[in-house]
C-alpha positions in Angstrom: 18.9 -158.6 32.3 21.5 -161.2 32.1 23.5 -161.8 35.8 27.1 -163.3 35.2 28.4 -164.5 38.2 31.4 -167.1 38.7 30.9 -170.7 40.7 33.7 -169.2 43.7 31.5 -165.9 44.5 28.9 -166.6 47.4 26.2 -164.5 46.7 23.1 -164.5 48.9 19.8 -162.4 48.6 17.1 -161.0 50.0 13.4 -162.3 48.9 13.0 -158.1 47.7 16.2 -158.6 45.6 15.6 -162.4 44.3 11.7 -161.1 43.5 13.1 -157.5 41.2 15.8 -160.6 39.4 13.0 -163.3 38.7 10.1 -160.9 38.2 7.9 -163.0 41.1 6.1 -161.5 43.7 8.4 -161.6 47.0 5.8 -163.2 49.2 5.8 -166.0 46.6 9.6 -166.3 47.0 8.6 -166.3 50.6 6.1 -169.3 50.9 8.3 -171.2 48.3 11.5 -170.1 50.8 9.5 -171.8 53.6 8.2 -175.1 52.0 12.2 -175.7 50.6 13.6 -174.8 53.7 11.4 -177.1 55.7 13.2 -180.1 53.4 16.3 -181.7 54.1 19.3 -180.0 53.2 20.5 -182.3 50.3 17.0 -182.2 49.0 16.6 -178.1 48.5 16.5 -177.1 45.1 17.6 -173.7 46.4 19.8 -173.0 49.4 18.2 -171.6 51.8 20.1 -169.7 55.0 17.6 -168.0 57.7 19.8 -164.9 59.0 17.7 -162.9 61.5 14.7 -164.2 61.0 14.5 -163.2 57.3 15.3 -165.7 54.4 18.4 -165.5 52.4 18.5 -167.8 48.6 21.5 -168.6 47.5 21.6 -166.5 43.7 23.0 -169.3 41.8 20.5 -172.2 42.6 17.9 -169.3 41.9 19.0 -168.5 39.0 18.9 -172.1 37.4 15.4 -172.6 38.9 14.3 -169.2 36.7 15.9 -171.2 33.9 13.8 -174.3 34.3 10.6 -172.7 35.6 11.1 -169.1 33.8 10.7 -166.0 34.6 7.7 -164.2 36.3 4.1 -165.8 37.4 2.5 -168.9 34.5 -0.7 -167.7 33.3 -2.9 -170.6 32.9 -4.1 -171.3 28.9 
């Protein structure tokens, strides 16, 4: 599924929509949501907004992260 977005669009989602994009489990994207967001700000490899009381990633920074990690959960060899 290739996502096209442009560098002035702020697009935000929810750990259900950034877990169907990146094929992860959402309550990984959750504990990996709440060790970034415990970091400094200028440290996060994803933004990271908390809007009522539910993590938001910033689609963008999640999107390169997918392209270093890749997508779905590493099966050990």
């Amino acid at each position: 599924m290739a996502v096209h977005i442009t560098p002035d669009q702020e697009i935000w989602v929810f750990m259900s929509e950034g877990a169907e994009i990146t094929g992860y489990s959402s309550q990984y994207l959750k504990k990996l949501a709440h060790k970034i967001f415990k970091l400094p700000e200028d440290e996060r490899v994803i933004k990271i907004r908390m809007r009522k009381r539910r993590y938001e990633l910033w689609l963008p920074d999640l999107l390169n992260y997918i392209d270093e990690i890749g997508y779905g959960p590493h099966q050990d060899k």
